[in-house]
C-alpha distance (Angstrom), angle and dihedral (degrees) to the residues before:
residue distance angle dihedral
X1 . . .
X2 3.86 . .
X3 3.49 121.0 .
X4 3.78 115.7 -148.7
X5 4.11 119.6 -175.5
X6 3.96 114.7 -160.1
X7 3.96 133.4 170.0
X8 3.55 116.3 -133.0
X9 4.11 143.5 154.8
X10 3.46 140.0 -108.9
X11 3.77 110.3 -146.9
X12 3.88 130.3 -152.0
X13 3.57 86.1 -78.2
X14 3.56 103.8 58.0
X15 3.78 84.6 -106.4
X16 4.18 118.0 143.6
X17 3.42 115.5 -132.7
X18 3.95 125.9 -165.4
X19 3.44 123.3 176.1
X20 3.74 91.0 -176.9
X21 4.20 127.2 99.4
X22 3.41 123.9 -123.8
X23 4.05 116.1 -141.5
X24 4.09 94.5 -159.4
X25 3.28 129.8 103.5
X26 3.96 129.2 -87.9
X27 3.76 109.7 -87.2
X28 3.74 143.9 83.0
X29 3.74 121.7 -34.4
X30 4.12 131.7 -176.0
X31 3.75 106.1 -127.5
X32 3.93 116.7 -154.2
X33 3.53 122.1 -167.0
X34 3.36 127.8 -157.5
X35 3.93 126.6 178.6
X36 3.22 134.3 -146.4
X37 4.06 123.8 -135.0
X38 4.31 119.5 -125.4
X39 4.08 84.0 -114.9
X40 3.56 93.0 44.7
X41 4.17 89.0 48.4
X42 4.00 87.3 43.9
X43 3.56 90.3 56.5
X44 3.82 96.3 38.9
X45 4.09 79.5 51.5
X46 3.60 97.6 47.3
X47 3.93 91.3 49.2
X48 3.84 91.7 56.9
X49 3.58 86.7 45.8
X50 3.87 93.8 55.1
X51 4.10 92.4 44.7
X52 3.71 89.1 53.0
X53 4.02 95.2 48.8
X54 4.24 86.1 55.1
X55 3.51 102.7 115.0
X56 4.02 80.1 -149.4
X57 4.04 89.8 60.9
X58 3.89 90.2 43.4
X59 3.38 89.9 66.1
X60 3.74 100.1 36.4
X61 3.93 87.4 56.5
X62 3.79 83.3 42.7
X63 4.02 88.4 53.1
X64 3.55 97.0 47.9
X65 3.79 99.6 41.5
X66 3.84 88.8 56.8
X67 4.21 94.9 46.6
X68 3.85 84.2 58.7
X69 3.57 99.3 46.0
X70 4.10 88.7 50.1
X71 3.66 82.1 54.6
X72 3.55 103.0 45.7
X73 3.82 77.5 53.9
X74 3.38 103.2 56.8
X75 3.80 94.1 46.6
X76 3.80 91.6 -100.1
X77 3.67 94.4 132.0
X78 3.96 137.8 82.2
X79 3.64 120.8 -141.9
X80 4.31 109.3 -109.3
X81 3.19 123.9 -103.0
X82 3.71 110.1 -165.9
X83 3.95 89.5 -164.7
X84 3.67 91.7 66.1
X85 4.00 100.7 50.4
């Protein structure tokens, strides 16, 4: 059995959204879902709000964002293609 963890969405509906591929192969799946509570969201939220303050993550971000512009500058890159995520 393979075990495959995505994030998705549940519209106003009631409808699940995933905007996520799936590399297994056609068939039938069990689908589990588990929700997540406002508080546990807000503090999920707040979390990501405190790694991203960090001076240290600023300029890890900062870091990274520059290595892939020098690549995308030296031709180092390959255009996405959503369909093949």
């Amino acid at each position: 059995m393979t075990t495959v963890r995505l994030t998705g969405h549940i519209d106003e509906n009631g409808h699940i959204e995933i905007s996520q591929r799936v590399d297994l192969l056609p068939g039938e799946v069990t689908v589990t879902i588990e929700g997540v509570t406002a508080e546990e969201q807000a503090a999920i939220d707040e979390r990501w709000d405190q790694l991203l303050a960090s001076p240290k993550s600023l300029a890890f971000l900062e870091k990274l964002g520059n290595e892939a512009l020098a690549e995308l500058d030296a031709g180092l890159t390959d255009e996405l293609d959503p369909d093949t995520l």
